[in-house]
DRENDO-1510 file (C-alpha; in Angstrom, 1 decimal, always signed):
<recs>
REC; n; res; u; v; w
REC; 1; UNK; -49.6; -24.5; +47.2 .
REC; 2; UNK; -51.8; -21.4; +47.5 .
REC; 3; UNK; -49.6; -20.4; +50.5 .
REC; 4; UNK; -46.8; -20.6; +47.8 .
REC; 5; UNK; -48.1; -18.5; +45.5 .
REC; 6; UNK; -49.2; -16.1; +47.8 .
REC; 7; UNK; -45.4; -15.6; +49.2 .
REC; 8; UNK; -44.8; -15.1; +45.0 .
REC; 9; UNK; -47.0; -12.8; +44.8 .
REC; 10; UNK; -45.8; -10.7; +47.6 .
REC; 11; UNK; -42.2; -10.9; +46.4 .
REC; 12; UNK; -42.1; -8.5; +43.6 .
REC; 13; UNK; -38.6; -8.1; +43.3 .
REC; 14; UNK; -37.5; -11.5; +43.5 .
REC; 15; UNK; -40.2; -11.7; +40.7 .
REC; 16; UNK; -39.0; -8.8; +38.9 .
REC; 17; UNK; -34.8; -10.3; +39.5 .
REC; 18; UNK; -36.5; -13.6; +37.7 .
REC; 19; UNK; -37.8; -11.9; +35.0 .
REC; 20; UNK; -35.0; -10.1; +34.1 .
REC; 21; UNK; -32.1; -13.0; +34.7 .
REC; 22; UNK; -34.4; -15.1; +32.2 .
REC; 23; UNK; -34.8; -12.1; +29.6 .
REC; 24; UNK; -30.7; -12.2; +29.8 .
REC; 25; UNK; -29.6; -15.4; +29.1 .
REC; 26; UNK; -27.7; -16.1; +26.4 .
REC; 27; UNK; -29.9; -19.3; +25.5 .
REC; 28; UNK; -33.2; -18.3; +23.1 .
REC; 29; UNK; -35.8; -18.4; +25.5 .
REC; 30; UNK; -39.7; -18.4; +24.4 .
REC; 31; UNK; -43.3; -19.6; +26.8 .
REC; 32; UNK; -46.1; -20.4; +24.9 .
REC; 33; UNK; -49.6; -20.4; +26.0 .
REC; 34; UNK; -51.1; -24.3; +26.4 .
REC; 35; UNK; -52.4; -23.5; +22.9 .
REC; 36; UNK; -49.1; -23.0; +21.8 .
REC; 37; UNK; -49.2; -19.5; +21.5 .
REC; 38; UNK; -46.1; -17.5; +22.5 .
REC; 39; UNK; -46.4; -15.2; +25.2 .
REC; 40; UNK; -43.3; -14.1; +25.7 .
REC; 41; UNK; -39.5; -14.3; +24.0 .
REC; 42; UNK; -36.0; -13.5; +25.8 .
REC; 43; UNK; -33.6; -11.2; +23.8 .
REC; 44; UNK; -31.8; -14.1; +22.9 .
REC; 45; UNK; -34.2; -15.2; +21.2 .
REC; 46; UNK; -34.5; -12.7; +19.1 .
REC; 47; UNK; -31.0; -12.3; +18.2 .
REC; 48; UNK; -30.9; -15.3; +17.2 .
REC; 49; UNK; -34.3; -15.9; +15.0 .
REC; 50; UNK; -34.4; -12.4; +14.0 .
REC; 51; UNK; -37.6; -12.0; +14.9 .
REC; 52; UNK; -38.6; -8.8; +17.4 .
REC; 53; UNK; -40.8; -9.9; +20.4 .
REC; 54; UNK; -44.0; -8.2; +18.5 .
REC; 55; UNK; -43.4; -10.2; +15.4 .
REC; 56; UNK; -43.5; -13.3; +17.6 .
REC; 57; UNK; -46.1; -13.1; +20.5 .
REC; 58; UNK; -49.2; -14.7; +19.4 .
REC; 59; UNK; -47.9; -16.7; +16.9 .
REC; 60; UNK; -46.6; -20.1; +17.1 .
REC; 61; UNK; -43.2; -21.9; +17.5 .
REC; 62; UNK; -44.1; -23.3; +13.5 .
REC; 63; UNK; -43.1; -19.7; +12.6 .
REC; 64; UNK; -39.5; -21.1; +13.2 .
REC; 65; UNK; -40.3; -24.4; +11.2 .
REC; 66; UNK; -37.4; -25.0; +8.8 .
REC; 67; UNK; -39.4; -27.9; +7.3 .
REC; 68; UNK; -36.5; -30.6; +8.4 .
REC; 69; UNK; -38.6; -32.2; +10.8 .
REC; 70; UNK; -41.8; -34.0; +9.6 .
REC; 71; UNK; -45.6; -34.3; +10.9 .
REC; 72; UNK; -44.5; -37.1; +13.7 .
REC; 73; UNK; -42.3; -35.8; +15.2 .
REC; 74; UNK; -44.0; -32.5; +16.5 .
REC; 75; UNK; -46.7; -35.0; +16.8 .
REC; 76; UNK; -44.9; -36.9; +19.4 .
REC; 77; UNK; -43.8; -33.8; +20.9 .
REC; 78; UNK; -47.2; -32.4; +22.1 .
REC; 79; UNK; -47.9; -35.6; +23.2 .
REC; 80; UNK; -45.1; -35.7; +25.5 .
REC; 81; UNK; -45.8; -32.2; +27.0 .
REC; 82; UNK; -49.4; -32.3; +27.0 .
REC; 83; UNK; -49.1; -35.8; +29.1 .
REC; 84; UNK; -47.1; -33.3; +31.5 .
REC; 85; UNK; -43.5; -34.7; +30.7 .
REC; 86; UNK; -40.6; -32.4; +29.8 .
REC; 87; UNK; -39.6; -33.3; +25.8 .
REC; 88; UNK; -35.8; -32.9; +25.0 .
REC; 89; UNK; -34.5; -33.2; +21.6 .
REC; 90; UNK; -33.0; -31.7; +18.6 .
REC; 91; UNK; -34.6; -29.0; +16.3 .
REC; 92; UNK; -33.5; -27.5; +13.3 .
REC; 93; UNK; -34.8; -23.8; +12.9 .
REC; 94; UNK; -35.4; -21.5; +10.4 .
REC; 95; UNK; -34.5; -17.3; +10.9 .
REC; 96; UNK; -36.6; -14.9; +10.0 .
REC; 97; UNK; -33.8; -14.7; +6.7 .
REC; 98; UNK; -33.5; -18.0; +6.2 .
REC; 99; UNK; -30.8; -19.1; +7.7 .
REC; 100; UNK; -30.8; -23.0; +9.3 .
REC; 101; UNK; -30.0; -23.0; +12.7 .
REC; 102; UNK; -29.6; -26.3; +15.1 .
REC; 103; UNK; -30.7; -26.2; +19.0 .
REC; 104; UNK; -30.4; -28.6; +21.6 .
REC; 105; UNK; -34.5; -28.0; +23.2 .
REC; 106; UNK; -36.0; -28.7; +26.3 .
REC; 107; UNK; -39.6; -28.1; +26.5 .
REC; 108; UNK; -41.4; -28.3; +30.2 .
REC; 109; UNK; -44.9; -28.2; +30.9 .
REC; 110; UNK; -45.9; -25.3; +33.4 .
REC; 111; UNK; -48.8; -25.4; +35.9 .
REC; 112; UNK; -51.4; -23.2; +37.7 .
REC; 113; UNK; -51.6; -23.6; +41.5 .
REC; 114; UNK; -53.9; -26.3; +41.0 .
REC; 115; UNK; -51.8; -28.2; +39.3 .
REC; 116; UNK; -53.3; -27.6; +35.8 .
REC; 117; UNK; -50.8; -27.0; +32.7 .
REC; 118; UNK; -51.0; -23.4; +31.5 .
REC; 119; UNK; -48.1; -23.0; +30.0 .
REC; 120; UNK; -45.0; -24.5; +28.2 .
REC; 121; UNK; -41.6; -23.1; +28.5 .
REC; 122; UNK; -38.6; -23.7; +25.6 .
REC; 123; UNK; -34.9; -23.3; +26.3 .
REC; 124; UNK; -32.8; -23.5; +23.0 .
REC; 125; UNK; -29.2; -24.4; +22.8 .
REC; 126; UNK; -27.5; -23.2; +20.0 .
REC; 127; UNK; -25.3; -25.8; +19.0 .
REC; 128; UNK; -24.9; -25.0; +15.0 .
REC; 129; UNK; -21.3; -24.5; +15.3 .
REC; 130; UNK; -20.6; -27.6; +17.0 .
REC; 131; UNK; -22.9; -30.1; +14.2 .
REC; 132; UNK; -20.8; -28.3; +11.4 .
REC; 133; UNK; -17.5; -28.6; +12.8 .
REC; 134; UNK; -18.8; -32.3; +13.6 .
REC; 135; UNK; -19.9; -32.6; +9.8 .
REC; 136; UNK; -16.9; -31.2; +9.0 .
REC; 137; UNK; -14.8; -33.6; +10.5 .
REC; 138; UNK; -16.8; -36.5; +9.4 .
REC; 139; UNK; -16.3; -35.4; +5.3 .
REC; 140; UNK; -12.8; -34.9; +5.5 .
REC; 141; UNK; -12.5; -38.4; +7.3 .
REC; 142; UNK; -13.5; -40.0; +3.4 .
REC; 143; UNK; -13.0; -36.4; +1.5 .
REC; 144; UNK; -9.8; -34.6; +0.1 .
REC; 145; UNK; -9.7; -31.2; +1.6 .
REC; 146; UNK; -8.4; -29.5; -1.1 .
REC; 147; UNK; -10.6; -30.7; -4.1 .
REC; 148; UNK; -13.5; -32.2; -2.1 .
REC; 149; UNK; -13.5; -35.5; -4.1 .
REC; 150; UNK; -13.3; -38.6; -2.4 .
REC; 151; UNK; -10.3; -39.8; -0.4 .
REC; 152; UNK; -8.2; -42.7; -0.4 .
REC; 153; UNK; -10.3; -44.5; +2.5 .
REC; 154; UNK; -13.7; -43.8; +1.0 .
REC; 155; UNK; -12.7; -44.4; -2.5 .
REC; 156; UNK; -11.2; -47.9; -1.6 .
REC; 157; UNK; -15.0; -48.7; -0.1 .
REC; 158; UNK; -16.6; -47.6; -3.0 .
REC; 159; UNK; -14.6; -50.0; -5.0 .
REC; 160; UNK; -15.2; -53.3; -3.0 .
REC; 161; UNK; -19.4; -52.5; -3.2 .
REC; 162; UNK; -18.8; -51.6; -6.8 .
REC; 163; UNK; -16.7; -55.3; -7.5 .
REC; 164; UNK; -19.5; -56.8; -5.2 .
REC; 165; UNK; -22.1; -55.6; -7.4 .
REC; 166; UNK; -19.7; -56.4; -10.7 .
REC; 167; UNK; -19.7; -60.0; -9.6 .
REC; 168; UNK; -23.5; -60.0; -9.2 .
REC; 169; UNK; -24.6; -58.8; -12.4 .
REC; 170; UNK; -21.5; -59.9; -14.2 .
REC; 171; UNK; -20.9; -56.7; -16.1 .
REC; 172; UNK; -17.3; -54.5; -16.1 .
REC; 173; UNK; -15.6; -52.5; -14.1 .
REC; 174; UNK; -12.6; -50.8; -14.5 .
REC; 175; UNK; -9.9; -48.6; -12.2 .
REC; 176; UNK; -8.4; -45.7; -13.8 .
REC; 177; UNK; -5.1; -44.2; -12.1 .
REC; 178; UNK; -3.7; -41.1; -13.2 .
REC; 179; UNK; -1.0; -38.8; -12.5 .
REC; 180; UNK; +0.1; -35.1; -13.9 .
REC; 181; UNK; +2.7; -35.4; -15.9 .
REC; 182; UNK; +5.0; -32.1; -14.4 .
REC; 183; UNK; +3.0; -31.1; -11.9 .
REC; 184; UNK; +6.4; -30.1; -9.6 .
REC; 185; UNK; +7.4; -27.8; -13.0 .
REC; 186; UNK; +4.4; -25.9; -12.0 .
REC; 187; UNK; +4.8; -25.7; -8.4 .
REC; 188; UNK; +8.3; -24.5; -8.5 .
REC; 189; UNK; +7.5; -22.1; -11.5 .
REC; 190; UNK; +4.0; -20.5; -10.3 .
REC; 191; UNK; +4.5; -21.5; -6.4 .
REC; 192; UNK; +2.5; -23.6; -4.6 .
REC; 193; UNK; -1.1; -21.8; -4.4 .
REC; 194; UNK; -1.4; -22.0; -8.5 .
REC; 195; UNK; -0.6; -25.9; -7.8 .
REC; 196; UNK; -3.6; -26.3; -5.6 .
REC; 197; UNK; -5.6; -24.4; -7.8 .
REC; 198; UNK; -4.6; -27.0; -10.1 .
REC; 199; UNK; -5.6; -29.9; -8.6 .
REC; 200; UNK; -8.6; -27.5; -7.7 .
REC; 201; UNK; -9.7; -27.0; -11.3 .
REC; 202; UNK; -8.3; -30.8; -12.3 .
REC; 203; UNK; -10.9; -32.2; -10.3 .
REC; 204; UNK; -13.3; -30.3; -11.7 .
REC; 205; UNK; -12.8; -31.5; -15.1 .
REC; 206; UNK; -12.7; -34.8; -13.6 .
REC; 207; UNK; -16.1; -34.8; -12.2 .
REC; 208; UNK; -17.3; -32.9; -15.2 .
REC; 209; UNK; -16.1; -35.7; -17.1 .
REC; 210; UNK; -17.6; -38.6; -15.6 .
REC; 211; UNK; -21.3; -40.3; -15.1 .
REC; 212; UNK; -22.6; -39.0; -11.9 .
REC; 213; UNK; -24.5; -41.8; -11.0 .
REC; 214; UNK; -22.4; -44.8; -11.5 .
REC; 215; UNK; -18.7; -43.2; -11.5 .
REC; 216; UNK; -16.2; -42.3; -8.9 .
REC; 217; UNK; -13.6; -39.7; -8.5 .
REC; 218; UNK; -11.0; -39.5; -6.0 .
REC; 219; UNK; -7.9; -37.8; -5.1 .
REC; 220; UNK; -5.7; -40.1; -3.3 .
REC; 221; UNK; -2.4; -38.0; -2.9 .
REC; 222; UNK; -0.8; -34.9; -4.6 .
REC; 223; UNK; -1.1; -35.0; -8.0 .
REC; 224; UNK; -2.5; -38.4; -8.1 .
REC; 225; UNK; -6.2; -39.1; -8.7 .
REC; 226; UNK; -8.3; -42.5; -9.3 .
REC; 227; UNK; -11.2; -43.0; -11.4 .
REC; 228; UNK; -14.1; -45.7; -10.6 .
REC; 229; UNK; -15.8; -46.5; -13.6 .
REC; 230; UNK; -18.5; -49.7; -13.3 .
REC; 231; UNK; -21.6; -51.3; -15.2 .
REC; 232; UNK; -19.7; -51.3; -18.2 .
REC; 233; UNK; -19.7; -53.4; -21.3 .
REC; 234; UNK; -16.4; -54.0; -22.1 .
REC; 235; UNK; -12.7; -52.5; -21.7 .
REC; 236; UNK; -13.0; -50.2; -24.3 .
REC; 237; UNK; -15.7; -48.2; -22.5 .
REC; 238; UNK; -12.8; -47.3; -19.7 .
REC; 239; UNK; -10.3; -46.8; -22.4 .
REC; 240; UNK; -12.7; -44.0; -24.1 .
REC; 241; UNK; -12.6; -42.5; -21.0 .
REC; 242; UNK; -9.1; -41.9; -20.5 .
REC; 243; UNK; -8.5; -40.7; -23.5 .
REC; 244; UNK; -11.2; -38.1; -22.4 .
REC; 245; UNK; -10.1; -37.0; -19.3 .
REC; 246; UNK; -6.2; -36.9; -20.6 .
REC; 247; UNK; -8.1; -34.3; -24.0 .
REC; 248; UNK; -9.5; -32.6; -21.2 .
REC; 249; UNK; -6.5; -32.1; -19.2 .
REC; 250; UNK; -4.5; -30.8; -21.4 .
REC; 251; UNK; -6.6; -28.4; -22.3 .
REC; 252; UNK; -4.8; -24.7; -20.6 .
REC; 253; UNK; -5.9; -23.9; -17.1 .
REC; 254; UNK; -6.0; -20.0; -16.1 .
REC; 255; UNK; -4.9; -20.1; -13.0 .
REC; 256; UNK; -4.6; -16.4; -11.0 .
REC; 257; UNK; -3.3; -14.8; -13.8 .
REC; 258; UNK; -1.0; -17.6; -15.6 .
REC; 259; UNK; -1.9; -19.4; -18.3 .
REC; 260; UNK; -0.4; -23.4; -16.5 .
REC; 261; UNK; -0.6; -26.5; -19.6 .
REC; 262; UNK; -0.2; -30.0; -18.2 .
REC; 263; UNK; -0.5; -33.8; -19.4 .
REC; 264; UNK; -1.9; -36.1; -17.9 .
REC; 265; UNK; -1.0; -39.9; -17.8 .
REC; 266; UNK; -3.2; -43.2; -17.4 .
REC; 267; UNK; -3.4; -46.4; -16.2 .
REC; 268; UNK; -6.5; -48.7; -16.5 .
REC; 269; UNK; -7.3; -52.0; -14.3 .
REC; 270; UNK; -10.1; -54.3; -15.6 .
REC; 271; UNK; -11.7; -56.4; -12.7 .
REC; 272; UNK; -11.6; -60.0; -13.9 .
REC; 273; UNK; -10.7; -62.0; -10.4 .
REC; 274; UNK; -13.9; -62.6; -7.6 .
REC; 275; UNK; -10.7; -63.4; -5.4 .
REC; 276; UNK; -9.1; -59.8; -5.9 .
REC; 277; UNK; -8.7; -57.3; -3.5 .
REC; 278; UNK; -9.6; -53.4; -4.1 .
REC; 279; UNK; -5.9; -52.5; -3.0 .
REC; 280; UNK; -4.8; -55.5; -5.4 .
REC; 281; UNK; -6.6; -54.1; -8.4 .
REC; 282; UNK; -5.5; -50.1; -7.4 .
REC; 283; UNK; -2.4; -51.5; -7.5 .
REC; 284; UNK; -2.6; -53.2; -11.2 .
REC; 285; UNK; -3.8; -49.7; -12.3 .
REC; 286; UNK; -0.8; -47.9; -10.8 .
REC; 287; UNK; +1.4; -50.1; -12.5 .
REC; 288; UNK; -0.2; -48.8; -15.9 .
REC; 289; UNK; -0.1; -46.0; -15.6 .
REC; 290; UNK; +4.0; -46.1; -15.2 .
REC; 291; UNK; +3.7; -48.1; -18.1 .
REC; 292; UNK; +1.9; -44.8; -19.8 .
REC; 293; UNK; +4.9; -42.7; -18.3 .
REC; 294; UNK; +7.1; -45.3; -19.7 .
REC; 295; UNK; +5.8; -45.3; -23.2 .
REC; 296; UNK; +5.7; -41.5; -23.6 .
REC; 297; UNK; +3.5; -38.9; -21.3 .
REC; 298; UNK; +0.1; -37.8; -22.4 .
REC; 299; UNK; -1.5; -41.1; -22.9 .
REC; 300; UNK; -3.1; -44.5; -21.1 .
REC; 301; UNK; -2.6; -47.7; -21.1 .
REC; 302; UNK; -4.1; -50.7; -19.6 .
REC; 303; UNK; -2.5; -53.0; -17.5 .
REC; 304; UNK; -0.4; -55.9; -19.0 .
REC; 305; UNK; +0.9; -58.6; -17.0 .
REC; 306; UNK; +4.0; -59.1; -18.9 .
REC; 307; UNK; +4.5; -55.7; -19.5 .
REC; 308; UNK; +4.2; -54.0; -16.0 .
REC; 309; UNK; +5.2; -56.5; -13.5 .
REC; 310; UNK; +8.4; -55.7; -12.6 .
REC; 311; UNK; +7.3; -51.4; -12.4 .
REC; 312; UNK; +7.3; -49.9; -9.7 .
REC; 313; UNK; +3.7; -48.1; -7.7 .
REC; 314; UNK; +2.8; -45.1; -5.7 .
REC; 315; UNK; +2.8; -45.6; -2.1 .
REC; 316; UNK; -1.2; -44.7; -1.6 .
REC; 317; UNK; -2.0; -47.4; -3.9 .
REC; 318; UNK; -0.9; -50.0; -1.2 .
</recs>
């Protein structure tokens, strides 16, 4: 080993080559002393924390904590490189402005000719980009795009733990379908951008008007949205509701420059059968709110066997 290290140190410019290949890299590189001092930064790593190599030499790696990470797990960290193993994980950082940033980090213990461990080298990944577009994906699998309220698949979930928990505790719960009553009038007279800001601002007035902690909002397709309202005492409570939401609605939207009035119409589902389905029950609520349509716009109505049985549904409540 000393023979080694003697060839090193005769090798200046393969030294000097090493140094500067490592200072290039596009991956954040930083060596810390065994204390856990650093000793030296790559430019990469200060282009990507912000901090310049003089703000960052002789301080340690916690000036990047971001606080995600708790006590144990830097705890089991030093113990895996003091033991002499190389640790690999993932690590959210903080910049020197603030900014969260995610790396993919190896950490390897480096030793002295004698085998000792002097030092600890980091290599970070930046892989930010990649765990948002990742996140990204994974909210608009159960999320609406457009209005960022729940979609059809996660809204139909919600409503079978909701009935679960109905059963349990033998309280109400009750599915609210509405639609906007001539919502195409708006598209074809103010064009299609107004109509997403529409259904922008609608479900905003939506969420506004509903509990947070017990009460869902969804938008399951165009113009349609479904409301999940449970622990209730009786029907009434979801009836209240509606009439809410459909006074809110038609209150006028300002909408890049136009002044856009709509109606809104209701139908309301009560959850009385253990045996029902979620679909089943979306489905009695659709058919009240054609019933609403039926009767006259602007209103809600909750869902009659008799009276909506033979009316037709929307496709996403199937």
């Amino acid at each position: 080993m000393r023979r080694t290290q003697s060839t090193h140190s005769r090798d200046p410019v393969g030294q000097a080559l090493l140094a500067k290949a490592l200072a290039l890299l596009d991956d954040p590189i930083f060596i810390t002393d065994h204390d856990g001092h650093i000793v030296w930064v790559n430019e990469a790593f200060t282009v990507r924390s912000g901090y310049a190599p003089q703000e960052a030499i002789g301080r340690k790696p916690s000036l990047l904590g971001s606080g995600k990470q708790d006590a144990s797990f830097y705890t089991a960290l030093w113990e895996t490189i003091l033991a002499g193993r190389v640790w690999r994980g993932e690590v959210m950082e903080r910049c020197k402005d603030g900014s969260l940033y995610v790396v993919e980090e190896v950490i390897s213990p480096l030793r002295d000719a004698d085998g000792t461990i002097t030092h600890f080298a980091a290599i970070q990944h930046d892989v930010t980009l990649r765990k948002q577009a990742t996140e990204r994906e994974r909210f608009l699998a159960y999320h609406d795009a457009l209005t960022g309220l729940a979609n059809r698949v996660l809204f139909l979930d919600l409503l079978q733990q909701a009935m679960a928990r109905t059963a349990q505790h033998k309280r109400t719960l009750a599915v609210l379908f509405m639609d906007i009553d001539r919502f195409k009038q708006v598209n074809d007279s103010f064009g299609h951008d107004v109509g997403d800001s529409l259904l922008a601002a609608i479900a905003l007035r939506l969420k506004a008007g509903v509990r947070k902690t017990v009460d869902a909002v969804a938008r399951l397709s165009g113009d349609e949205f479904a409301i999940l309202q449970s622990d209730l005492h009786d029907e009434q409570e979801a009836v209240a509701l509606a009439r809410k939401l459909i006074q809110s609605i038609s209150q006028p939207f300002v909408l890049q420059g136009h002044a856009v009035r709509v109606s809104a119409s209701i139908g309301i589902a009560i959850y009385h059968d253990p045996g029902e389905t979620p679909q089943e029950l979306l489905r009695r609520a659709d058919k009240a709110m054609y019933l609403a349509k039926k009767n006259g716009l602007d209103n809600c109505q909750l869902y009659d066997r008799a009276l909506c049985e033979n009316l037709p549904t929307s496709p996403e409540a199937h």
